[in-house]
C-alpha positions in Angstrom: 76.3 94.0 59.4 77.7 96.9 60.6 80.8 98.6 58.8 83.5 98.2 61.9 81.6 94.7 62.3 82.5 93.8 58.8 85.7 95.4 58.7 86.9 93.5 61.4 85.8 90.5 60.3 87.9 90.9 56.9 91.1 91.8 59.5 90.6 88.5 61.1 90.0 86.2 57.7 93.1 87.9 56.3 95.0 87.4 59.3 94.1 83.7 59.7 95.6 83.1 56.0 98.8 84.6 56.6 99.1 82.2 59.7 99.2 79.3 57.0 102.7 80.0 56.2 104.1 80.8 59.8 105.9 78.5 62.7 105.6 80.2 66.2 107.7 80.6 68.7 107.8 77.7 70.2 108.0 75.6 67.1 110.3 78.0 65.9 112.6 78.1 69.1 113.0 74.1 68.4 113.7 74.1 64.9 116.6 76.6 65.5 117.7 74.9 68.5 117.0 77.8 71.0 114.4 78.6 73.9 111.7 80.5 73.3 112.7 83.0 75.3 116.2 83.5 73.5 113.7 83.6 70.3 112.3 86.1 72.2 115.6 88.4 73.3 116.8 88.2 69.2 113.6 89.7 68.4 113.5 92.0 70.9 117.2 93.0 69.7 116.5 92.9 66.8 119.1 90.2 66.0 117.1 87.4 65.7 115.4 85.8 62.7 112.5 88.2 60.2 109.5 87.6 62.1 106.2 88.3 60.9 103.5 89.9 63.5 99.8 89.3 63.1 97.3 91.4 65.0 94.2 90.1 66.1 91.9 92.7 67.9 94.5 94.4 70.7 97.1 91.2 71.0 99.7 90.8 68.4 101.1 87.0 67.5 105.0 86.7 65.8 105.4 84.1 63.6 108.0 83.3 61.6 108.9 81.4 58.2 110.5 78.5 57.4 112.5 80.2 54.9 113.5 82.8 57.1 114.7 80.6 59.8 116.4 78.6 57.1 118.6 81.7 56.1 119.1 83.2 59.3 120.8 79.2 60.4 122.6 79.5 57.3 123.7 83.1 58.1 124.6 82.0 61.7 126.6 78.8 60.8 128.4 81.3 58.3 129.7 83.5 61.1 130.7 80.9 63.1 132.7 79.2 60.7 133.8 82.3 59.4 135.4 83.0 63.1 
């Protein structure tokens, strides 16, 4: 096998386990009780929940955790209550 063959077959196998602890978009959209796209304008923003990106070849995929959008909720429901 050749050496870029081989390397990017070790990209992909490490990339496929760190998408074993990650929720995307949509999934994460619902459990935070957004749209996608507003997942989408936080990230952008950088306001929205820590999202995790996972390249594969030239496309990259954001997923996120369950523990992150746990604390960003809790950080959220802080700030509103704290207003």
């Amino acid at each position: 096998m050749a050496p870029q063959v081989r390397a990017f077959a070790h990209e992909q196998r490490k990339n496929m386990h760190e998408l074993d602890d990650l929720v995307f978009a949509a999934d994460a959209a619902a459990y935070l009780g957004c749209s996608a796209q507003t997942l989408y304008v936080w990230r952008r923003a950088g306001k929205g929940p820590k999202c995790h990106p996972v390249a594969f070849g030239s496309r990259t995929i954001h997923g996120y955790r369950l523990s992150d959008l746990d604390a960003f909720k809790a950080e959220r429901s802080a700030t509103v209550t704290a207003s």
